[in-house]
C-alpha positions in Angstrom: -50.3 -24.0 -46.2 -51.9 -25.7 -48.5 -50.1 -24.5 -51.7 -47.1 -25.4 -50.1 -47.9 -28.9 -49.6 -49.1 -28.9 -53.0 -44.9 -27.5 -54.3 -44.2 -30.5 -52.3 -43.4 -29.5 -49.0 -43.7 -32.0 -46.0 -46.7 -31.8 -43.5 -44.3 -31.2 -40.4 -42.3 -28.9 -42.2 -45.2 -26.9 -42.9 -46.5 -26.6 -39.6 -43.6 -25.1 -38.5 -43.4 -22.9 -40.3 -46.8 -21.3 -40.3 -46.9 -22.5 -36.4 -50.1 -24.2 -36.7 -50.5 -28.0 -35.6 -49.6 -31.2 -38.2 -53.3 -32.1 -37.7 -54.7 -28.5 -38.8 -52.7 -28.3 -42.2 -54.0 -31.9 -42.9 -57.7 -30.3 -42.1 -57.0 -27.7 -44.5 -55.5 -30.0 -47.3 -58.4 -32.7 -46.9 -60.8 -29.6 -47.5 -58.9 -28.4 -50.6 -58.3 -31.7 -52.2 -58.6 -32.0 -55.8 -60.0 -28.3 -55.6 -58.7 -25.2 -57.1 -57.4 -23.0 -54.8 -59.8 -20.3 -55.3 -63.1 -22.3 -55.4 -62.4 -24.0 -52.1 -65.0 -22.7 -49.2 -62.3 -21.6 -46.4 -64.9 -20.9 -44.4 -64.6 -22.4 -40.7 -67.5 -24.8 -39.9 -67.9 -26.4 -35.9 -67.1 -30.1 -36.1 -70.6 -32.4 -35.5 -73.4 -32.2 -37.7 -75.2 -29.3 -38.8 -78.2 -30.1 -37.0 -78.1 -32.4 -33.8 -79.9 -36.3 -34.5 -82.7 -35.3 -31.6 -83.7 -31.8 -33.1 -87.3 -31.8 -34.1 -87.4 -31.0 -38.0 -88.4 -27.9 -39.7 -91.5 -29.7 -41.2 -92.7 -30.8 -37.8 -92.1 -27.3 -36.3 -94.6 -25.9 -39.3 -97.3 -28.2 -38.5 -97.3 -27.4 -34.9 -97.2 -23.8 -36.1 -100.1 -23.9 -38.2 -102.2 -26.5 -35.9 -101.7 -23.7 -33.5 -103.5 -20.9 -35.5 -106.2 -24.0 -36.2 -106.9 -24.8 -32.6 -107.1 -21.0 -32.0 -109.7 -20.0 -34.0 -111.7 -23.8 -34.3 -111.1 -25.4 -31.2 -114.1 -25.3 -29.1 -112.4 -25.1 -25.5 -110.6 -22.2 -26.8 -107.3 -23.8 -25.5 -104.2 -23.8 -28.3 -101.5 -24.1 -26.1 -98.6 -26.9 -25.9 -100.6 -29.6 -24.0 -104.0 -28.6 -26.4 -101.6 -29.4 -29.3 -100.0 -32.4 -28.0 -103.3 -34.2 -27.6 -104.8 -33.0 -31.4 -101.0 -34.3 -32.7 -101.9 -37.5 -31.1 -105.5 -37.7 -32.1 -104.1 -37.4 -36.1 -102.4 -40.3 -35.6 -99.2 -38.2 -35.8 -95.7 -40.0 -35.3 -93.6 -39.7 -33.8 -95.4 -36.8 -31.6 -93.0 -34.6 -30.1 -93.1 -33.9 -26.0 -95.6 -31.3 -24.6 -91.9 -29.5 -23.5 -90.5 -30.1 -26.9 -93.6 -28.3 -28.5 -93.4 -25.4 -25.7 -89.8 -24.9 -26.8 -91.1 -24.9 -30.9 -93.4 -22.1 -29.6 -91.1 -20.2 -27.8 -88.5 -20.6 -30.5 -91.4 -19.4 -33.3 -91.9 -16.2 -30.6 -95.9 -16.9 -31.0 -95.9 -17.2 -27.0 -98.8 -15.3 -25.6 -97.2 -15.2 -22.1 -94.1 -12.8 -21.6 -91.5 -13.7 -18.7 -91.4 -10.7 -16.3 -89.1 -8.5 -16.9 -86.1 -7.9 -14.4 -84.9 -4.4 -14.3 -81.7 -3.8 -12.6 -81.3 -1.8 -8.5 -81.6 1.7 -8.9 -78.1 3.2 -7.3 -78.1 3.7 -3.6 -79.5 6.9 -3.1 -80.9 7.2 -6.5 -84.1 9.4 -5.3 -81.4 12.4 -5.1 -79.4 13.4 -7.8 -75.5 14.3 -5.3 -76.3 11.2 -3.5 -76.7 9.0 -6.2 -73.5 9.8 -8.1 -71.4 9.9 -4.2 -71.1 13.0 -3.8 -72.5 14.0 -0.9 -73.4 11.7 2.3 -76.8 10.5 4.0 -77.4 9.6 8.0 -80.8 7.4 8.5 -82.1 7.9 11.8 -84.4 5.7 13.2 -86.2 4.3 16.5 -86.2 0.3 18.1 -89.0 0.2 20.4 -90.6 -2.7 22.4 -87.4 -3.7 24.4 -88.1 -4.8 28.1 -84.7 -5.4 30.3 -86.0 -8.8 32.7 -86.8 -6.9 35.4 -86.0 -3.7 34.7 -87.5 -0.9 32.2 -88.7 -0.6 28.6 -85.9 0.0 26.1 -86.1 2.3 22.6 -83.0 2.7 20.6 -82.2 5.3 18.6 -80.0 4.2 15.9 -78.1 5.9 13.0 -76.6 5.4 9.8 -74.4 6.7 7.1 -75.8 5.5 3.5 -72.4 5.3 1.8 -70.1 5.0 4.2 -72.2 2.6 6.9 -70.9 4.9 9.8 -73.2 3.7 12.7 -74.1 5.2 16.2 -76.7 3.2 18.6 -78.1 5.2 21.8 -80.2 2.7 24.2 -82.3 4.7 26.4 -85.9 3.8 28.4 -87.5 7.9 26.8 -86.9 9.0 23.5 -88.6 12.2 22.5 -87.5 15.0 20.2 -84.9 16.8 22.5 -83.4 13.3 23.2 -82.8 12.9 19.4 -81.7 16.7 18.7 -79.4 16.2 21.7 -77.8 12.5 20.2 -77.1 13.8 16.5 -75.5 17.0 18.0 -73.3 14.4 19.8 -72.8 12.5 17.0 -72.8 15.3 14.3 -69.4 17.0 16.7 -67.5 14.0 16.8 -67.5 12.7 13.4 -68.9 15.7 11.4 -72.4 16.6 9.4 -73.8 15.1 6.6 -75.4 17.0 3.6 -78.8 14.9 3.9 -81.0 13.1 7.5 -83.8 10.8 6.6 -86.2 9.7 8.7 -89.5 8.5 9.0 -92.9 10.5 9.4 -92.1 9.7 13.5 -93.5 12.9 15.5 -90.2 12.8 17.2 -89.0 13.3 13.8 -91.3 15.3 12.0 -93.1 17.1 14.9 -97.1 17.0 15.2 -99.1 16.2 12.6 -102.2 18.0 13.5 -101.1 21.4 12.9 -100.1 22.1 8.7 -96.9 23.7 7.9 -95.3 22.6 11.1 -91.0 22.7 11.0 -90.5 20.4 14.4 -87.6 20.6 16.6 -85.2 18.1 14.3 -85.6 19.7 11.5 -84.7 22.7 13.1 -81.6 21.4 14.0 -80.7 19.7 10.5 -81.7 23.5 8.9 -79.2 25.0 11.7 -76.4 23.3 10.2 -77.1 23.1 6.7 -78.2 19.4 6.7 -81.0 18.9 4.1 -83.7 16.9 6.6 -85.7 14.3 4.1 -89.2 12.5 5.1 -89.5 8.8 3.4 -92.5 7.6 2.3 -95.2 6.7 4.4 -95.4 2.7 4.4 -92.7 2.2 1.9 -89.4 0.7 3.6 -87.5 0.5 1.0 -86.2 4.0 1.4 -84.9 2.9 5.3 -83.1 -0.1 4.2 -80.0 0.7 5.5 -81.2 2.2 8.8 -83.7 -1.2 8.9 -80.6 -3.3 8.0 -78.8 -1.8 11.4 -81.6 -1.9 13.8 -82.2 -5.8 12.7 -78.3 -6.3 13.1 -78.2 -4.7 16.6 -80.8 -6.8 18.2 -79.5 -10.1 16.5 -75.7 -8.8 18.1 -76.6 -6.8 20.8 -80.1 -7.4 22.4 -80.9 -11.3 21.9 -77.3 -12.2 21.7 -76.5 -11.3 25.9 -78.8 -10.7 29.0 -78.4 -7.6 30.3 -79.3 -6.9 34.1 -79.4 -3.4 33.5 -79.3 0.1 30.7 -76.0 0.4 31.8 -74.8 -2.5 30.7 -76.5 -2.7 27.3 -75.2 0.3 26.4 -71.4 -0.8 26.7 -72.4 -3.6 24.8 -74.2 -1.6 22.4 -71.0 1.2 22.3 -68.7 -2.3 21.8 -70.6 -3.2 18.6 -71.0 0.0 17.5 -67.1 0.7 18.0 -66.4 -2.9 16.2 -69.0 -2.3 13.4 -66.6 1.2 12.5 -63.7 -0.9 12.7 -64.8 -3.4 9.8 -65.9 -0.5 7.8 -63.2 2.0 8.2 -62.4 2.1 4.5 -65.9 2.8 3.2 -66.0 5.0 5.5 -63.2 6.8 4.4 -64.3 6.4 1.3 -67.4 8.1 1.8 -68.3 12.0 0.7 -66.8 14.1 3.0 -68.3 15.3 6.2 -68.7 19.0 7.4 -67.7 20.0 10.7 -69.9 21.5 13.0 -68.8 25.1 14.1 -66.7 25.6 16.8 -68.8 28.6 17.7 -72.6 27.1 17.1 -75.2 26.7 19.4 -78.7 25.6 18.6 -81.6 28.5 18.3 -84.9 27.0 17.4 -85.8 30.4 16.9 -84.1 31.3 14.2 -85.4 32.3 11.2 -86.0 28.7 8.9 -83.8 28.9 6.0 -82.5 26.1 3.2 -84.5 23.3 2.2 -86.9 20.2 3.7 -87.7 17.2 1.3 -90.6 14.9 1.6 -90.7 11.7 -0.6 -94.5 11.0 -1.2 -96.6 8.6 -3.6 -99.7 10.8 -5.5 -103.2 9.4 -5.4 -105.2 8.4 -8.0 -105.8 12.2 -9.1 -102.0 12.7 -9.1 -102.0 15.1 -5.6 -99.4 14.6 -2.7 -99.8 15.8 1.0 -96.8 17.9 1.8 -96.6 19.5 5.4 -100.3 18.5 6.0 -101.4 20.0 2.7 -102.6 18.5 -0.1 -101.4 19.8 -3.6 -102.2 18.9 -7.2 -98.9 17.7 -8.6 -99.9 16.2 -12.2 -103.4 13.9 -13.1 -101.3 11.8 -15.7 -98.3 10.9 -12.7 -101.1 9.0 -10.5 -99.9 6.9 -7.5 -95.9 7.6 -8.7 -93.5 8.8 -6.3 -92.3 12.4 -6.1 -90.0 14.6 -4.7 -91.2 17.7 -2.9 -88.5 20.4 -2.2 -89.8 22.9 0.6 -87.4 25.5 -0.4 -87.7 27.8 2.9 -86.1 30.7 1.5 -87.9 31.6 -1.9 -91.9 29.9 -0.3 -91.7 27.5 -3.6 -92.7 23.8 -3.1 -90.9 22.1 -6.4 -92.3 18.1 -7.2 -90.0 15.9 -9.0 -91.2 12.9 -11.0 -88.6 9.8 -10.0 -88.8 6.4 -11.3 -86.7 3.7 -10.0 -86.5 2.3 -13.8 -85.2 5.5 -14.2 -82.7 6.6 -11.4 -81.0 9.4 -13.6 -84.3 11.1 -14.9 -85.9 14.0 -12.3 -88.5 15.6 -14.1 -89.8 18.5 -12.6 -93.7 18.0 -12.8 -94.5 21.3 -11.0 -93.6 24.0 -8.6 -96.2 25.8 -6.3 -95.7 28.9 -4.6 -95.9 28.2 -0.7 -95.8 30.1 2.5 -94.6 28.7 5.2 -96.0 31.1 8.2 -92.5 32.3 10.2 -94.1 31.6 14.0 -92.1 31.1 16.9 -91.3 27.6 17.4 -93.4 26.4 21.2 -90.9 24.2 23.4 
Protein backbone atom coordinates (compact mmCIF):
# COMPACT_ATOMS: atom_id res chain seq x y z
CA UNK A 1 0.00 0.00 0.00
CA UNK A 2 2.38 2.07 0.89
CA UNK A 3 4.75 1.84 -2.24
CA UNK A 4 1.95 2.46 -4.22
CA UNK A 5 1.14 5.64 -2.73
CA UNK A 6 4.65 6.44 -3.00
CA UNK A 7 4.42 5.60 -7.55
CA UNK A 8 1.75 8.12 -7.00
CA UNK A 9 -1.38 6.36 -6.56
CA UNK A 10 -4.41 8.04 -4.75
CA UNK A 11 -5.41 7.13 -1.18
CA UNK A 12 -8.98 5.89 -2.30
CA UNK A 13 -7.77 4.18 -5.12
CA UNK A 14 -5.50 2.24 -3.01
CA UNK A 15 -7.88 1.08 -0.58
CA UNK A 16 -9.79 -0.45 -3.08
CA UNK A 17 -7.74 -2.16 -4.22
CA UNK A 18 -6.13 -3.85 -1.36
CA UNK A 19 -9.83 -3.67 0.36
CA UNK A 20 -8.62 -2.08 3.43
CA UNK A 21 -10.17 1.29 4.83
CA UNK A 22 -8.84 5.11 3.41
CA UNK A 23 -7.98 5.63 7.15
CA UNK A 24 -5.73 2.36 7.54
CA UNK A 25 -3.43 3.06 4.29
CA UNK A 26 -2.98 6.65 5.81
CA UNK A 27 -1.95 4.71 9.23
CA UNK A 28 0.47 2.79 7.31
CA UNK A 29 1.88 5.78 5.21
CA UNK A 30 2.17 8.11 8.35
CA UNK A 31 4.27 5.19 9.92
CA UNK A 32 6.58 4.83 6.76
CA UNK A 33 7.06 8.50 6.14
CA UNK A 34 10.35 9.64 5.07
CA UNK A 35 11.51 5.89 5.87
CA UNK A 36 12.93 3.37 3.69
CA UNK A 37 10.78 0.70 3.05
CA UNK A 38 12.70 -1.91 4.69
CA UNK A 39 13.80 -0.15 7.95
CA UNK A 40 10.21 0.72 8.76
CA UNK A 41 8.89 -1.32 12.07
CA UNK A 42 5.52 -2.92 10.54
CA UNK A 43 4.88 -4.24 13.56
CA UNK A 44 1.16 -3.62 14.94
CA UNK A 45 1.13 -1.67 18.24
CA UNK A 46 -2.58 -1.15 20.32
CA UNK A 47 -3.41 2.54 20.01
CA UNK A 48 -2.99 4.48 23.83
CA UNK A 49 0.15 4.69 25.54
CA UNK A 50 2.37 2.02 26.35
CA UNK A 51 1.80 2.20 29.82
CA UNK A 52 -1.52 3.69 31.35
CA UNK A 53 -0.92 7.49 33.30
CA UNK A 54 -2.17 5.72 36.80
CA UNK A 55 0.21 2.56 36.67
CA UNK A 56 2.57 2.60 39.48
CA UNK A 57 6.27 2.86 38.04
CA UNK A 58 8.84 0.15 37.87
CA UNK A 59 11.04 2.10 40.40
CA UNK A 60 8.19 2.30 42.89
CA UNK A 61 7.30 -1.41 42.42
CA UNK A 62 11.30 -2.18 43.42
CA UNK A 63 11.22 -0.34 46.44
CA UNK A 64 8.24 -1.99 47.72
CA UNK A 65 9.97 -5.19 46.68
CA UNK A 66 12.93 -4.68 48.55
CA UNK A 67 11.29 -2.86 51.72
CA UNK A 68 9.43 -6.15 51.76
CA UNK A 69 12.44 -8.41 52.21
CA UNK A 70 13.57 -5.40 54.94
CA UNK A 71 10.50 -5.55 57.00
CA UNK A 72 10.82 -9.35 56.82
CA UNK A 73 13.86 -9.98 58.28
CA UNK A 74 14.17 -6.38 60.56
CA UNK A 75 10.82 -5.55 61.47
CA UNK A 76 10.24 -6.32 65.00
CA UNK A 77 6.28 -7.27 64.78
CA UNK A 78 7.32 -9.68 62.22
CA UNK A 79 4.49 -8.24 59.94
CA UNK A 80 5.77 -7.38 56.00
CA UNK A 81 2.70 -7.49 54.45
CA UNK A 82 0.80 -4.64 52.26
CA UNK A 83 -0.67 -2.66 55.21
CA UNK A 84 3.09 -3.22 57.27
CA UNK A 85 4.53 -1.64 54.11
CA UNK A 86 2.10 1.08 53.49
CA UNK A 87 2.69 2.53 56.98
CA UNK A 88 6.95 2.18 56.71
CA UNK A 89 6.35 4.01 52.95
CA UNK A 90 4.62 6.69 54.87
CA UNK A 91 6.92 6.92 57.80
CA UNK A 92 9.98 7.65 54.99
CA UNK A 93 8.27 10.48 53.98
CA UNK A 94 7.61 8.59 50.62
CA UNK A 95 5.42 10.48 47.94
CA UNK A 96 3.20 9.91 46.52
CA UNK A 97 2.57 6.44 48.61
CA UNK A 98 0.78 4.05 46.67
CA UNK A 99 -2.77 2.43 48.22
CA UNK A 100 -2.50 -0.57 50.65
CA UNK A 101 -4.63 -2.35 47.44
CA UNK A 102 -2.20 -0.90 44.96
CA UNK A 103 0.77 -2.40 46.89
CA UNK A 104 -1.19 -5.86 47.32
CA UNK A 105 -1.54 -5.96 43.53
CA UNK A 106 2.63 -5.06 43.22
CA UNK A 107 2.94 -8.17 45.36
CA UNK A 108 0.81 -10.31 43.74
CA UNK A 109 2.02 -9.17 40.34
CA UNK A 110 5.96 -9.79 41.81
CA UNK A 111 4.42 -13.55 42.80
CA UNK A 112 6.29 -12.99 46.43
CA UNK A 113 2.58 -13.66 47.96
CA UNK A 114 2.94 -16.00 50.87
CA UNK A 115 -0.88 -16.86 50.76
CA UNK A 116 -2.04 -19.17 47.72
CA UNK A 117 -5.85 -18.85 46.58
CA UNK A 118 -7.49 -22.31 47.02
CA UNK A 119 -7.42 -24.21 44.31
CA UNK A 120 -10.69 -25.17 42.47
CA UNK A 121 -10.67 -28.55 40.86
CA UNK A 122 -13.31 -29.38 38.51
CA UNK A 123 -16.74 -32.26 39.48
CA UNK A 124 -15.57 -35.58 39.06
CA UNK A 125 -18.09 -37.27 36.19
CA UNK A 126 -21.31 -38.63 37.56
CA UNK A 127 -20.54 -41.92 38.60
CA UNK A 128 -16.88 -41.46 38.46
CA UNK A 129 -16.20 -44.05 41.54
CA UNK A 130 -16.88 -46.82 38.74
CA UNK A 131 -15.05 -47.09 35.76
CA UNK A 132 -18.67 -48.28 33.01
CA UNK A 133 -20.64 -45.78 34.83
CA UNK A 134 -18.48 -43.03 34.56
CA UNK A 135 -17.95 -43.23 30.73
CA UNK A 136 -22.23 -44.10 30.35
CA UNK A 137 -22.10 -47.25 29.76
CA UNK A 138 -23.88 -48.95 32.00
CA UNK A 139 -26.87 -47.53 34.31
CA UNK A 140 -27.25 -46.99 38.21
CA UNK A 141 -30.75 -47.10 40.42
CA UNK A 142 -30.24 -45.23 44.11
CA UNK A 143 -32.67 -46.57 46.46
CA UNK A 144 -33.33 -44.95 49.37
CA UNK A 145 -35.88 -44.47 52.46
CA UNK A 146 -38.12 -40.98 53.72
CA UNK A 147 -39.02 -41.54 57.14
CA UNK A 148 -40.73 -39.37 59.80
CA UNK A 149 -44.05 -38.67 57.81
CA UNK A 150 -47.31 -38.53 59.92
CA UNK A 151 -50.81 -38.29 57.76
CA UNK A 152 -53.00 -35.69 60.34
CA UNK A 153 -54.81 -38.16 61.84
CA UNK A 154 -53.85 -41.06 60.40
CA UNK A 155 -50.38 -43.24 60.39
CA UNK A 156 -46.67 -42.80 60.09
CA UNK A 157 -45.43 -42.56 56.49
CA UNK A 158 -41.81 -43.97 55.03
CA UNK A 159 -41.19 -43.77 51.33
CA UNK A 160 -39.21 -45.77 49.48
CA UNK A 161 -37.80 -43.92 46.59
CA UNK A 162 -35.72 -44.74 43.55
CA UNK A 163 -33.49 -43.37 41.03
CA UNK A 164 -31.76 -43.87 37.82
CA UNK A 165 -28.24 -41.98 37.87
CA UNK A 166 -28.13 -41.19 34.16
CA UNK A 167 -31.25 -41.27 33.01
CA UNK A 168 -33.29 -39.77 36.37
CA UNK A 169 -35.96 -42.60 35.87
CA UNK A 170 -37.85 -42.24 39.24
CA UNK A 171 -40.33 -44.64 41.19
CA UNK A 172 -41.77 -43.38 44.72
CA UNK A 173 -43.70 -46.22 46.98
CA UNK A 174 -45.45 -44.45 50.19
CA UNK A 175 -46.25 -47.01 52.66
CA UNK A 176 -46.74 -46.80 56.79
CA UNK A 177 -43.90 -50.46 57.06
CA UNK A 178 -40.92 -50.72 55.13
CA UNK A 179 -38.69 -53.69 55.81
CA UNK A 180 -36.54 -55.79 53.59
CA UNK A 181 -39.22 -57.94 51.81
CA UNK A 182 -41.20 -54.64 51.20
CA UNK A 183 -38.10 -53.30 49.24
CA UNK A 184 -37.17 -56.75 47.41
CA UNK A 185 -40.90 -56.89 46.51
CA UNK A 186 -40.94 -52.82 44.99
CA UNK A 187 -37.63 -53.14 42.85
CA UNK A 188 -38.96 -56.57 41.48
CA UNK A 189 -41.96 -54.40 40.53
CA UNK A 190 -40.07 -51.77 39.20
CA UNK A 191 -37.12 -53.92 37.82
CA UNK A 192 -40.24 -55.95 35.38
CA UNK A 193 -41.72 -52.89 34.07
CA UNK A 194 -38.98 -50.88 33.06
CA UNK A 195 -36.04 -53.40 33.07
CA UNK A 196 -32.65 -53.96 35.43
CA UNK A 197 -29.88 -51.92 35.80
CA UNK A 198 -26.17 -53.05 35.91
CA UNK A 199 -25.53 -51.29 39.41
CA UNK A 200 -28.21 -50.53 43.02
CA UNK A 201 -26.72 -48.21 45.61
CA UNK A 202 -27.86 -47.81 48.74
CA UNK A 203 -27.01 -46.94 52.05
CA UNK A 204 -25.57 -49.15 54.99
CA UNK A 205 -29.73 -49.25 55.95
CA UNK A 206 -30.32 -52.99 57.49
CA UNK A 207 -33.18 -53.06 55.17
CA UNK A 208 -30.54 -52.63 52.71
CA UNK A 209 -27.62 -54.34 53.83
CA UNK A 210 -29.08 -56.83 56.33
CA UNK A 211 -27.82 -57.06 60.12
CA UNK A 212 -24.83 -55.79 61.07
CA UNK A 213 -23.99 -57.90 63.96
CA UNK A 214 -23.22 -60.98 62.22
CA UNK A 215 -19.80 -60.55 59.69
CA UNK A 216 -20.00 -61.75 56.20
CA UNK A 217 -23.74 -61.36 56.13
CA UNK A 218 -25.39 -61.22 52.16
CA UNK A 219 -29.03 -59.78 53.25
CA UNK A 220 -32.19 -60.34 51.43
CA UNK A 221 -31.57 -57.22 48.79
CA UNK A 222 -28.62 -58.12 47.80
CA UNK A 223 -29.79 -61.43 47.13
CA UNK A 224 -32.09 -60.17 44.86
CA UNK A 225 -29.65 -57.67 42.97
CA UNK A 226 -27.05 -61.00 42.74
CA UNK A 227 -30.26 -62.99 41.31
CA UNK A 228 -30.42 -60.81 38.39
CA UNK A 229 -27.04 -59.81 37.75
CA UNK A 230 -27.35 -56.33 39.33
CA UNK A 231 -24.00 -55.40 40.93
CA UNK A 232 -25.57 -54.16 44.62
CA UNK A 233 -23.04 -51.10 45.94
CA UNK A 234 -22.84 -49.85 49.73
CA UNK A 235 -21.95 -45.87 49.92
CA UNK A 236 -19.98 -44.56 52.36
CA UNK A 237 -20.91 -44.36 55.81
CA UNK A 238 -21.70 -40.48 56.59
CA UNK A 239 -20.68 -39.28 53.19
CA UNK A 240 -23.76 -38.01 51.09
CA UNK A 241 -22.30 -37.13 48.36
CA UNK A 242 -22.42 -40.48 46.82
CA UNK A 243 -26.67 -40.35 47.27
CA UNK A 244 -27.01 -37.06 45.60
CA UNK A 245 -29.24 -38.00 43.19
CA UNK A 246 -31.46 -40.35 45.29
CA UNK A 247 -31.20 -37.14 48.12
CA UNK A 248 -32.07 -34.75 45.27
CA UNK A 249 -35.51 -36.89 44.65
CA UNK A 250 -36.58 -37.55 48.14
CA UNK A 251 -36.10 -33.57 48.83
CA UNK A 252 -38.13 -32.90 45.50
CA UNK A 253 -40.94 -35.37 46.49
CA UNK A 254 -41.73 -33.83 49.80
CA UNK A 255 -41.39 -30.18 48.48
CA UNK A 256 -44.18 -31.57 45.40
CA UNK A 257 -45.77 -34.25 46.95
CA UNK A 258 -45.88 -34.22 50.87
CA UNK A 259 -45.96 -30.36 51.97
CA UNK A 260 -47.40 -29.23 48.67
CA UNK A 261 -51.30 -31.12 49.48
CA UNK A 262 -53.04 -32.50 52.68
CA UNK A 263 -53.71 -35.88 52.37
CA UNK A 264 -56.56 -37.45 54.51
CA UNK A 265 -55.37 -40.74 53.85
CA UNK A 266 -52.22 -43.42 52.22
CA UNK A 267 -54.38 -43.83 49.52
CA UNK A 268 -54.52 -40.71 48.50
CA UNK A 269 -50.86 -39.73 48.74
CA UNK A 270 -50.00 -42.43 46.76
CA UNK A 271 -51.93 -41.19 43.62
CA UNK A 272 -50.45 -38.07 44.19
CA UNK A 273 -47.18 -39.49 44.62
CA UNK A 274 -47.76 -42.05 41.26
CA UNK A 275 -49.02 -38.41 39.45
CA UNK A 276 -45.54 -36.90 40.15
CA UNK A 277 -43.72 -39.72 39.56
CA UNK A 278 -45.64 -40.33 36.10
CA UNK A 279 -44.99 -36.31 35.32
CA UNK A 280 -41.36 -36.43 36.51
CA UNK A 281 -40.82 -39.43 33.47
CA UNK A 282 -42.53 -37.32 31.26
CA UNK A 283 -40.07 -34.29 31.55
CA UNK A 284 -37.23 -36.61 31.33
CA UNK A 285 -38.15 -39.02 28.69
CA UNK A 286 -35.13 -38.15 26.50
CA UNK A 287 -32.44 -38.69 29.07
CA UNK A 288 -34.03 -41.40 29.80
CA UNK A 289 -33.81 -42.75 26.48
CA UNK A 290 -30.67 -41.62 26.45
CA UNK A 291 -29.55 -43.63 29.23
CA UNK A 292 -27.46 -47.14 29.02
CA UNK A 293 -29.69 -49.72 28.22
CA UNK A 294 -31.68 -51.69 30.65
CA UNK A 295 -31.82 -55.58 30.92
CA UNK A 296 -34.98 -57.23 31.12
CA UNK A 297 -35.89 -59.47 33.83
CA UNK A 298 -36.61 -63.14 32.72
CA UNK A 299 -39.76 -64.13 31.77
CA UNK A 300 -39.09 -67.37 33.49
CA UNK A 301 -37.36 -65.99 37.01
CA UNK A 302 -38.47 -66.30 40.29
CA UNK A 303 -36.55 -65.18 43.38
CA UNK A 304 -34.52 -68.12 45.43
CA UNK A 305 -32.72 -66.61 48.38
CA UNK A 306 -31.21 -69.88 48.52
CA UNK A 307 -29.26 -69.91 45.80
CA UNK A 308 -25.84 -70.23 45.69
CA UNK A 309 -24.32 -66.30 45.88
CA UNK A 310 -22.59 -65.64 42.73
CA UNK A 311 -21.15 -62.24 40.94
CA UNK A 312 -20.00 -59.36 42.79
CA UNK A 313 -20.98 -56.83 45.98
CA UNK A 314 -19.12 -53.43 46.27
CA UNK A 315 -18.63 -51.39 49.34
CA UNK A 316 -17.31 -47.77 49.02
CA UNK A 317 -15.38 -47.10 52.35
CA UNK A 318 -12.87 -44.30 53.79
CA UNK A 319 -9.52 -46.20 55.59
CA UNK A 320 -8.49 -45.08 58.96
CA UNK A 321 -5.50 -43.53 59.99
CA UNK A 322 -3.51 -47.03 59.57
CA UNK A 323 -4.95 -47.27 55.99
CA UNK A 324 -7.61 -50.41 57.03
CA UNK A 325 -11.34 -50.54 55.76
CA UNK A 326 -14.27 -52.60 57.41
CA UNK A 327 -15.80 -54.65 54.67
CA UNK A 328 -18.70 -57.03 55.61
CA UNK A 329 -18.01 -56.43 59.33
CA UNK A 330 -14.29 -57.19 58.86
CA UNK A 331 -11.59 -55.11 59.11
CA UNK A 332 -8.72 -55.43 56.52
CA UNK A 333 -5.39 -53.72 56.01
CA UNK A 334 -5.64 -52.10 52.59
CA UNK A 335 -2.31 -49.76 52.40
CA UNK A 336 -0.60 -47.58 55.60
CA UNK A 337 0.44 -44.79 53.00
CA UNK A 338 -3.64 -44.45 51.57
CA UNK A 339 -4.82 -43.27 55.24
CA UNK A 340 -8.41 -41.92 55.54
CA UNK A 341 -8.77 -42.13 51.31
CA UNK A 342 -11.72 -43.68 49.84
CA UNK A 343 -11.63 -47.20 48.28
CA UNK A 344 -13.37 -49.57 46.45
CA UNK A 345 -13.81 -53.07 47.75
CA UNK A 346 -15.07 -55.66 45.20
CA UNK A 347 -16.48 -58.89 47.05
CA UNK A 348 -16.01 -61.03 44.09
CA UNK A 349 -18.46 -64.07 45.31
CA UNK A 350 -17.26 -66.41 42.86
CA UNK A 351 -13.31 -66.61 43.12
CA UNK A 352 -13.49 -65.50 47.59
CA UNK A 353 -11.05 -62.43 46.56
CA UNK A 354 -11.80 -58.97 48.19
CA UNK A 355 -9.95 -56.48 45.56
CA UNK A 356 -9.49 -52.46 47.10
CA UNK A 357 -9.27 -49.78 44.62
CA UNK A 358 -7.57 -46.47 45.39
CA UNK A 359 -10.10 -43.54 43.88
CA UNK A 360 -9.56 -39.95 44.07
CA UNK A 361 -12.15 -37.51 42.99
CA UNK A 362 -9.14 -35.23 41.54
CA UNK A 363 -8.58 -38.21 39.71
CA UNK A 364 -11.89 -39.74 38.36
CA UNK A 365 -10.03 -41.90 35.60
CA UNK A 366 -7.25 -43.43 37.82
CA UNK A 367 -8.35 -46.88 39.91
CA UNK A 368 -5.36 -48.12 41.34
CA UNK A 369 -5.64 -51.45 42.67
CA UNK A 370 -3.97 -51.06 46.31
CA UNK A 371 -4.56 -54.78 47.19
CA UNK A 372 -6.53 -57.93 46.89
CA UNK A 373 -7.18 -60.39 49.86
CA UNK A 374 -8.25 -63.77 49.61
CA UNK A 375 -11.83 -63.96 51.36
CA UNK A 376 -14.34 -66.59 52.18
CA UNK A 377 -17.55 -65.84 52.41
CA UNK A 378 -19.21 -68.94 54.44
CA UNK A 379 -22.12 -70.43 51.85
CA UNK A 380 -24.99 -70.73 54.78
CA UNK A 381 -28.48 -70.82 54.20
CA UNK A 382 -29.99 -67.50 54.18
CA UNK A 383 -32.74 -67.41 57.63
CA UNK A 384 -36.20 -65.71 56.55
Amino acid sequence: MVSAVRRGASISGVAETFRASRSTVRLWVRRAAGKRLDRVDWSDRPSGRRLPLNRTSMEMEDRVLSLRTELRETSDLGEYGAEAIHRELLAQGVEPVPSVRTIGRILERRGVVDGRKRQRYPAPPRGWYLPDLAQARAELDQVDIVEGLVIQGGPEVLVLNAISLHGGLAASWPMTRITAKKVVEALISHWRDVGCPAYAQFDNDTRFQGPHQHPDTVGRVSRLCLSLGVVPVFAPPREPGFQGAIESLNGRWQAKVWSRFHHDSLAQLRGRSARYTAASRARCAGRIEAAPDRQPVPKAWELDLQTPLRGHIIYLRRTTEDGTAEVMGHRFSVAEAWPHRLVRAEVALDTDTISFYALRRREPDVHRLLKTIEHHVPRTRFQE
